[in-house]
C-alpha positions in Angstrom: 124.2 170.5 51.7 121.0 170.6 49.3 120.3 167.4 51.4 120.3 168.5 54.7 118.3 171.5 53.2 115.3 169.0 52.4 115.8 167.8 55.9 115.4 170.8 57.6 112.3 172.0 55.2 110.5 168.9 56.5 111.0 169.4 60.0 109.4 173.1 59.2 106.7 171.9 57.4 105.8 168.7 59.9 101.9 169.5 61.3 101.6 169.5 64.7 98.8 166.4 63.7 101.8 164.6 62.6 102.3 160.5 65.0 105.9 161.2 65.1 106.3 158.5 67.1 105.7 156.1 64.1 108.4 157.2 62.5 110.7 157.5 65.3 109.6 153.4 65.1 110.4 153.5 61.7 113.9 154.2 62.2 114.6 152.0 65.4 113.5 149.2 63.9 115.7 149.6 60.8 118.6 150.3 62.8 118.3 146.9 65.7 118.1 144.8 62.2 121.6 146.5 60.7 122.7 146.3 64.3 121.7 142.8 64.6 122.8 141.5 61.4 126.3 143.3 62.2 127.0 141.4 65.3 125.2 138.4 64.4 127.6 137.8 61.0 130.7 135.9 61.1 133.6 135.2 58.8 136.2 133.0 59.2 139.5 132.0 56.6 141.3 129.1 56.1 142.2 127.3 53.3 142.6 130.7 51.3 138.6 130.4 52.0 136.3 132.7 53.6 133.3 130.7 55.7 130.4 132.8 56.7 128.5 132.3 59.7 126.6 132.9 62.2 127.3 133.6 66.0 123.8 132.7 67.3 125.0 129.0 65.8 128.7 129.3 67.8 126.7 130.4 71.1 123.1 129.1 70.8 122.8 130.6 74.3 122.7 134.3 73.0 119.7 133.1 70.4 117.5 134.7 73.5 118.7 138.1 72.4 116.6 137.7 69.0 113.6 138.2 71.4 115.0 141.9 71.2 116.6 142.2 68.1 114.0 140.4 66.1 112.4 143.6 65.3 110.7 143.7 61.8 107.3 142.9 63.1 107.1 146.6 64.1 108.3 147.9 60.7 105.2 146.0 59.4 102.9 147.0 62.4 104.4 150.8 61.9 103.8 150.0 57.6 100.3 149.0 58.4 99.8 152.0 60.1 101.3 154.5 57.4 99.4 152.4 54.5 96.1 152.6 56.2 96.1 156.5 56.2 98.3 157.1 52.6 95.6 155.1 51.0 92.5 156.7 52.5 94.1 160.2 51.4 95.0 159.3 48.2 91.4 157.8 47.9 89.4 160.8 48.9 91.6 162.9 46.7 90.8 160.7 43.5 87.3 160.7 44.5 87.4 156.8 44.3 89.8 153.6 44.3 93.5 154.8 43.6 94.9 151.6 43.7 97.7 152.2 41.1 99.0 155.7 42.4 98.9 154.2 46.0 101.1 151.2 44.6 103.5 153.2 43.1 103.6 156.2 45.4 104.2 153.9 48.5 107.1 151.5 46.7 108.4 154.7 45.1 111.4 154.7 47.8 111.1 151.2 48.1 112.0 149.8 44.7 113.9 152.3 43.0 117.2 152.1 45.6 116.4 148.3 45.8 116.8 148.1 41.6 119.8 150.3 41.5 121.1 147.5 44.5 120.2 144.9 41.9 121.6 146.3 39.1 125.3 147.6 40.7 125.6 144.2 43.0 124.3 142.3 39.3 127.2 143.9 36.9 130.0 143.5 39.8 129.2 140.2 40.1 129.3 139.1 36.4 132.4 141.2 35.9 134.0 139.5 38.7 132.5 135.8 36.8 133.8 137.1 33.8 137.4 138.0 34.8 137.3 135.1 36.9 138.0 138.0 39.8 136.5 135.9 42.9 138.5 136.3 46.1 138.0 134.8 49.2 134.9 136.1 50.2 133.6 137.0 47.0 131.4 134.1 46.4 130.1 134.3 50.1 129.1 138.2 49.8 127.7 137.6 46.2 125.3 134.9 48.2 125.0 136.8 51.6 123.6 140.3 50.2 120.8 139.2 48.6 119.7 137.3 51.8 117.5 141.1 52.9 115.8 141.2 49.9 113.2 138.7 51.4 112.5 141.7 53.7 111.6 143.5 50.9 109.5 141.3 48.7 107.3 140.7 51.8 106.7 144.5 52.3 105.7 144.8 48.5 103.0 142.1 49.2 101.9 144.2 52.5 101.2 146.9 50.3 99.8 145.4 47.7 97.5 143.6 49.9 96.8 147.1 51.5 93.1 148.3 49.5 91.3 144.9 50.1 92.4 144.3 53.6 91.5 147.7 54.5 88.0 147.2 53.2 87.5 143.7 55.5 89.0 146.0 58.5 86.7 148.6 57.7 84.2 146.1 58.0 85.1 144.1 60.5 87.6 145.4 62.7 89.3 142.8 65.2 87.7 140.4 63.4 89.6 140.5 60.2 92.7 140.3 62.6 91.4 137.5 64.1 90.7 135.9 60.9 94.1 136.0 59.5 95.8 134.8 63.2 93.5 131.3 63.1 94.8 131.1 59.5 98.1 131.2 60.5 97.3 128.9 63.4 95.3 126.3 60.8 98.8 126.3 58.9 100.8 125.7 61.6 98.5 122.8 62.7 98.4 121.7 59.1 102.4 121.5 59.1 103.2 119.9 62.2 100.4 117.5 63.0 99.2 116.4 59.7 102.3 116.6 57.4 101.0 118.3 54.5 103.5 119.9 51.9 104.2 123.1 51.2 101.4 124.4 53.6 104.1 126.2 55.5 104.6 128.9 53.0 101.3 130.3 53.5 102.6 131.8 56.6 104.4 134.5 54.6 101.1 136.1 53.8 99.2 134.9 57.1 101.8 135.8 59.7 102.7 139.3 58.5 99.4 140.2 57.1 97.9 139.6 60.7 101.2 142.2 62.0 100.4 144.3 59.1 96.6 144.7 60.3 97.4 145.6 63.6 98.8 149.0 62.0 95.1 149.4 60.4 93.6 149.3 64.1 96.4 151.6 65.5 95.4 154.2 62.7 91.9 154.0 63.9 93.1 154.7 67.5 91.8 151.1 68.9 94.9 150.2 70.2 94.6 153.6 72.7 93.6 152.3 75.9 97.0 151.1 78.0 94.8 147.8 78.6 94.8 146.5 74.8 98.2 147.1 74.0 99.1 145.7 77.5 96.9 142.7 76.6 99.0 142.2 73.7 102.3 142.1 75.1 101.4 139.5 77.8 99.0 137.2 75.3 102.1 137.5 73.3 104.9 136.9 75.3 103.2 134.1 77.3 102.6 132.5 73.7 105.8 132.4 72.0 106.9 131.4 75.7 104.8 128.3 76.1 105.1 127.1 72.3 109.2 127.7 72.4 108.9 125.2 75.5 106.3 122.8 74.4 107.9 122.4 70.6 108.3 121.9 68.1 109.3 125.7 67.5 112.9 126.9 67.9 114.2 129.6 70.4 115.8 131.8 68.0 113.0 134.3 66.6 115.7 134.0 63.3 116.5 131.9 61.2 119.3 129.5 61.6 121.8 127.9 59.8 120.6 124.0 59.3 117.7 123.6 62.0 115.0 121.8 60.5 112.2 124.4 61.8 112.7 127.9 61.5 110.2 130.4 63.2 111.4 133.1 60.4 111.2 131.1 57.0 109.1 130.6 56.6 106.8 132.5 59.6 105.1 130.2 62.3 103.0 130.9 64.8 105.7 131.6 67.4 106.8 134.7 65.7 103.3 136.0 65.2 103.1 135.3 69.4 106.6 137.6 69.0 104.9 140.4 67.3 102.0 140.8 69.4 104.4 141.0 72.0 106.4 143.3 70.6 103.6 145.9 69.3 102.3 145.7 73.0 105.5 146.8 74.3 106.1 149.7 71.2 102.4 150.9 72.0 102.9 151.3 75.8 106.0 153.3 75.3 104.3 156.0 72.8 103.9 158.0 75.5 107.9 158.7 76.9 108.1 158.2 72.6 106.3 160.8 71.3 107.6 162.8 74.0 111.7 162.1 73.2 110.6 162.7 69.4 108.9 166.2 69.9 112.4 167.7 70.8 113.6 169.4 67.9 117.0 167.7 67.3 115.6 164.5 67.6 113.1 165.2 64.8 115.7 166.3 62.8 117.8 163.2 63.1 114.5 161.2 62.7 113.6 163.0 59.9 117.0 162.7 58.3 117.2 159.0 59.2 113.9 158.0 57.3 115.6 159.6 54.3 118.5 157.4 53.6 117.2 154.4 55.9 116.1 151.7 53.1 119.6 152.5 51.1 121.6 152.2 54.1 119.5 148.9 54.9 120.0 147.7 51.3 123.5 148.2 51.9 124.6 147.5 54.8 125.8 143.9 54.7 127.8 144.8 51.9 129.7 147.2 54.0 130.0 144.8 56.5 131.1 141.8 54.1 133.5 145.1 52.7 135.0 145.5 56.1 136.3 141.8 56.2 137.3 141.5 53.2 139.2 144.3 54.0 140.5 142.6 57.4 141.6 139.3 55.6 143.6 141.6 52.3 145.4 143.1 55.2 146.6 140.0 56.9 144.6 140.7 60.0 143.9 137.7 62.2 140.4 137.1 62.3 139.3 135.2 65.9 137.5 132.1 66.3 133.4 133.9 66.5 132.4 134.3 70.3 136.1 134.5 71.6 137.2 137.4 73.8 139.3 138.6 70.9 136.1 138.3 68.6 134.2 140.4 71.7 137.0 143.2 71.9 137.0 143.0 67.9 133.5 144.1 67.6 133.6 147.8 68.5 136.2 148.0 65.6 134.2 146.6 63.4 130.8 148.0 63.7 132.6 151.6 63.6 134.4 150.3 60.6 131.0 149.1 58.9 128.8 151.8 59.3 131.5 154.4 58.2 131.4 152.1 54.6 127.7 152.7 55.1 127.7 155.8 55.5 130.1 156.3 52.0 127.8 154.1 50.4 124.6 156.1 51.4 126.2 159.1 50.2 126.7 157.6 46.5 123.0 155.8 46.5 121.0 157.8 48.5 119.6 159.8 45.4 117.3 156.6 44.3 115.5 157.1 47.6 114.3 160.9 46.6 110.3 160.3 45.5 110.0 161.7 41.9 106.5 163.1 40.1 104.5 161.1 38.4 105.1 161.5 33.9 103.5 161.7 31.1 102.7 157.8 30.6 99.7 157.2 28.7 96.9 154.4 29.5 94.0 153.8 30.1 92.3 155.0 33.7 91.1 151.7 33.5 93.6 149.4 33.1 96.3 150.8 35.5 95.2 149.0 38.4 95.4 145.5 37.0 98.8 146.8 35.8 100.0 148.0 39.0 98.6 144.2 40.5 100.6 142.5 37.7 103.9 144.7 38.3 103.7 144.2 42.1 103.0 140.4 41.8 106.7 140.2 39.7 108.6 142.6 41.7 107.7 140.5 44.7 108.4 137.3 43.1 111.8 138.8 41.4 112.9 139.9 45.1 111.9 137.0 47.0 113.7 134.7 44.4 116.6 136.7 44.1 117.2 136.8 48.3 117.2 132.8 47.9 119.5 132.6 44.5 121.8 135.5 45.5 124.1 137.0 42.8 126.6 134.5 42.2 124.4 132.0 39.9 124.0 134.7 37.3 126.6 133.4 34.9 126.5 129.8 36.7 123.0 128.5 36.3 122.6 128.4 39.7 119.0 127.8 40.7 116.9 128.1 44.0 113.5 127.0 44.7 110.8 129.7 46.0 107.7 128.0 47.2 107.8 125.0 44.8 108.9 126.4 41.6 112.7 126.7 40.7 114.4 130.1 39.8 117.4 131.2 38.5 119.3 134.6 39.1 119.0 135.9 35.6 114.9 135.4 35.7 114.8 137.1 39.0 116.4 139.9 38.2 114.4 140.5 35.2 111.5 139.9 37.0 112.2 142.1 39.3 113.2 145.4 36.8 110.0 144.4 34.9 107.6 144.9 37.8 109.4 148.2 38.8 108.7 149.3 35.5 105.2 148.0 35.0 104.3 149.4 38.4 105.9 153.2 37.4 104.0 153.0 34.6 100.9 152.0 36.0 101.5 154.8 38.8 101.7 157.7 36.1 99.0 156.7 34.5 96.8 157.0 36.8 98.2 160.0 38.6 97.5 162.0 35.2 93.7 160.5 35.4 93.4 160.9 38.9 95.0 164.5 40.6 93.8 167.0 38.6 94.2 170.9 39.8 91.9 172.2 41.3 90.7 176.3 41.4 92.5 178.0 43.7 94.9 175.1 44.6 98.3 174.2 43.0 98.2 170.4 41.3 
């Protein structure tokens, strides 16, 4: 109840100034990827084994639908957007850089449900080890959940990234857009016709960065005439088009089990071509958007939505891995992927999965509520190369631990992210220690920074 309460106070207190429509995007965006991910995962037994896979690898002629359901450009184009104008508040409020309170006020909701993931998904998974517990799927959803997390380790370096890239846009405009697109391009070019090493991974900063900034322009209203977001869709459309068919980039706009190039992981050019498509297309429906969104009810479900929407993200291939484990304890046949009976299965089981969802938004949805900032002491100073430091290890911790998954933590299984190796145990840690350094960094500066003033509350 006290939740739905909060819900309703924010739809009373939204100003009429308020871009609903961004969070409306916000929300879709979140829920194509759960829907995606639902449909897209497969299990099969045999063997008294469980075999995850992937139905875009059984049908490679459905990998067109990822043109649709490839969708987290515009959460980065929509966090772009939202960082651009959180950071310029929080700026003119501090009466100079506020690079620590920004940090932790925006990863506030993101970190703290995606350590209490870490730290449940880390102690079922050792007490499984331990009791030598492991069922049929167990190893494959110990591995499986983690995948996401690269999600979120890219986001954390979007909004670390935030300050500085604001400045050059400031500066520069287009051009610092521009800038970051013939990077991407030079990478690509770099990979593919000269062979060198390792150049690919560049393209996890290039690629999105260039997605993020395009959420910097919106918030400065130069994406407003119906001709540049129209010019985006086509430029971008026509490029993914024309480099899919020339090679050597794949059709799926996902990654895929065993091809040797992947337009996902890391980013190529061919999904940055995606995302400029798919901002053009988001931009020239804000119109019928904004309009949809301005009804009351849907408000409130938005509203309500972007409460709980990175826990239920966080958790929903667990609920999903949860519903066939479920399937195979009961004996239930479970069809070869892409059969009719795996077709008229479906229904059953995305019901089934977002009702575990649901349950398991309901127990973890607290560690999404933003909390004040404390009494942490430091130095004014010092918090913002604190808050850098913090950041830098979260995002390290989470991208390692989407490769490593939870099942090496008691079995020295390693992974390598970029060219150094990690384990599960160092990610993990990694991980907690930049949430922590991060909060700490955040208070600190907070108690510097937003001091009351006459006549207002603090």
């Amino acid at each position: 109840m006290a939740s739905n309460i909060r819900a309703r106070d924010v739809v009373a207190a939204t100003p009429a100034s308020r871009d609903r429509y961004i969070d409306l995007l916000r929300v879709a965006s979140l829920t194509v990827v759960v829907l995606g991910h639902w449909l897209m995962a497969t299990v099969t037994a045999g063997d008294g084994r469980a075999r995850a896979g992937n139905l875009l690898a059984v049908e490679p002629r459905l990998q067109l639908m990822t043109w649709a359901l490839q969708v987290m450009p515009v959460f980065f184009f929509v966090g772009g957007f939202s960082h651009a104008l959180s950071y310029r508040s929080l700026t003119r409020r501090a009466g100079g850089p506020a690079y620590a309170a920004f940090l932790r006020a925006r990863l506030q909701r993101l970190l703290r449900p995606t350590m209490v993931f870490i730290a449940v998904w880390s102690a079922g998974a050792l007490a499984a080890q331990l009791l030598g517990a492991g069922g049929a799927l167990t190893d494959v959803a110990a591995r499986l959940v983690a995948q996401p997390l690269w999600f979120i380790g890219v986001y954390l370096a979007m909004v670390a990234f935030t300050p500085p890239l604001l400045r050059l846009h400031e500066r520069y405009g287009w051009g610092t857009f521009a800038a970051l697109a013939a990077a991407a391009v030079a990478v690509d070019a770099l990979r593919f016709a000269a062979g060198v090493p390792f150049v690919e991974f560049a393209n996890f900063a290039f690629v999105w960065l260039a997605v993020h900034q395009l959420g910097f322009l919106r918030a400065d209203g130069r994406l407003r005439p119906p001709r540049v977001p129209a010019a985006l869709a086509v430029a971008g459309l026509t490029g993914a088009g024309a480099l899919v068919a020339l090679g050597p980039y794949p059709l799926s706009m996902v990654g895929m089990p065993g091809e040797k190039v992947s337009n996902m992981a890391p980013p190529t050019v061919a999904l940055l071509c995606h995302g400029l498509w798919l901002v053009g297309a988001v931009e020239l429906l804000r119109g019928p958007g904004a309009r949809l969104v301005a009804r009351p009810r849907v408000w409130r479900g938005v509203v309500a939505a972007n409460g709980i929407a990175m826990t239920a993200f966080l958790w929903h291939l667990t609920a999903m891995l949860g519903v066939y484990g479920a399937l195979l304890a009961l004996d239930v046949p479970l069809p070869a992927p892409a059969s009719p009976a795996w077709w008229a299965q479906v229904p059953v089981r995305v019901v089934a999965a977002a009702a575990v969802t649901a349950a398991l938004v309901a127990v973890f949805r607290a560690a999404e509520r933003p909390v004040g900032g404390g009494s942490a002491a430091g130095a004014r100073r010092l918090s913002g190369p604190a808050a850098a430091l913090g950041v830098t290890l979260a995002l390290f911790g989470v991208l390692g631990l989407s490769l490593v998954g939870f099942g090496g933590l008691l079995q020295g299984r390693t992974a390598v992210l970029v060219a150094v190796r990690v384990t599960a145990p160092a990610t993990v840690v990694m991980t907690a220690a930049g949430w922590l350094l991060v909060e700490a960094a955040g208070r600190a500066a907070g108690r510097g920074q937003h001091r009351p003033r006459a006549g207002r509350p603090a």
